[in-house]
N, C-alpha and C positions, 0 to 999 in steps of 0.2 A: 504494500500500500504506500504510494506518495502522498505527501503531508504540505499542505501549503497555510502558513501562519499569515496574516495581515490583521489590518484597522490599528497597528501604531500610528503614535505621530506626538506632538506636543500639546501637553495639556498643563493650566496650571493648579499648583498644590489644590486638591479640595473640589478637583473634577473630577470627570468622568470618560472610560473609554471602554468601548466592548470590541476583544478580540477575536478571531474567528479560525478556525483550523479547517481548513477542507480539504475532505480525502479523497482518492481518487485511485482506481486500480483494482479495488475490489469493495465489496459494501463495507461499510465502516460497523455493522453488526457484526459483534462478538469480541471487537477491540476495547481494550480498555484505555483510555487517554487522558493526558497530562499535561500539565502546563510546567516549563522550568522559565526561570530567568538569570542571568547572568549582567551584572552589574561590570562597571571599568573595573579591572584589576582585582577583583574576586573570582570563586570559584561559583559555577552554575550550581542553581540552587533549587530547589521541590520548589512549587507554589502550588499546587490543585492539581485532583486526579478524580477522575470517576468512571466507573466500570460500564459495560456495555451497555448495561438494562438501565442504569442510572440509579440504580437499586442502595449503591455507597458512594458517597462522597467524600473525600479527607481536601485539609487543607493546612497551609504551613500556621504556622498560631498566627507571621506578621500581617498574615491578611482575613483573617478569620474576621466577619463583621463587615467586611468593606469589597472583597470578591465574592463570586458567585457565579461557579463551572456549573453549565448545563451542554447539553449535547440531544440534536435533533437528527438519528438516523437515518430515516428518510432522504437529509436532505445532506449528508454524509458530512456535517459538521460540528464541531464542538464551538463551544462558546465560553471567551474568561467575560466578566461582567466585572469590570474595576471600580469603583466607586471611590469617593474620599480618597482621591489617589494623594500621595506625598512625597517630596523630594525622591527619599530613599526606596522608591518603588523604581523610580529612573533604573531601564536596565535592557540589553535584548530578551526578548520573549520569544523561548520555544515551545512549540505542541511534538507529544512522543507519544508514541500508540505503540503498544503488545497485543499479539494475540491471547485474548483470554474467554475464553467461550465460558467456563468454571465461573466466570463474577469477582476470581482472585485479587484481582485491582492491577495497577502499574506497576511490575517489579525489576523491568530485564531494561524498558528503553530501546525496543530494534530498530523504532524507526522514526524517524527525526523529521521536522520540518525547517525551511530555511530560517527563523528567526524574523519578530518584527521588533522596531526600537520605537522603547518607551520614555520618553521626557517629561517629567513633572519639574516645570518649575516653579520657585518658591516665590 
């Protein structure tokens, strides 16, 4: 499955942006998918993950309350919903999908999309 990440762009502290992951290549039913980010000069980092059915959702604690990962298979994409974004949310955004038919969630990371950048400024 190819993974294409968009809807970055610049927003300031205390807005809003909804990411988009769309798959392509095979249904996106039975993948379970993820959202990472990667800030300047950090290591990439968990931000949201949920399973095929949408049945579990986990999220990193820094954005718990303020993102909100949903995923529409039908229309083979996932969704980050950023809210109360802040400086330190500034970062490239990736979406990564497993195969998981089981519901196990995101564990392995096979397959990556190219990354959109996020700018919050203060």
């Amino acid at each position: 499955v190819q993974l294409q990440a968009f809807g970055g762009g610049l927003v300031q502290a205390g807005g809003f942006l909804r990411l988009s992951c769309a798959a392509s290549g095979r249904t996106f039913s039975g993948y379970a998918v993820g959202w990472f980010r990667q800030a300047p000069g950090k290591e990439r980092e968990f931000v949201a993950a949920i399973t095929w059915s949408g049945g579990s959702i986990y999220y990193a604690d820094s954005v718990k309350g303020r993102f909100t990962i949903s995923r529409d298979n039908a229309k083979n994409t996932a969704y980050l919903q950023m809210n109360n974004l802040k400086p330190e949310d500034t970062a490239v955004y990736y979406c990564a999908a497993d195969w998981d038919p089981r519901g196990i969630g995101l564990t392995r990371g096979d397959y990556w999309g190219q990354g959109t950048k996020v700018t919050v400024s203060s």
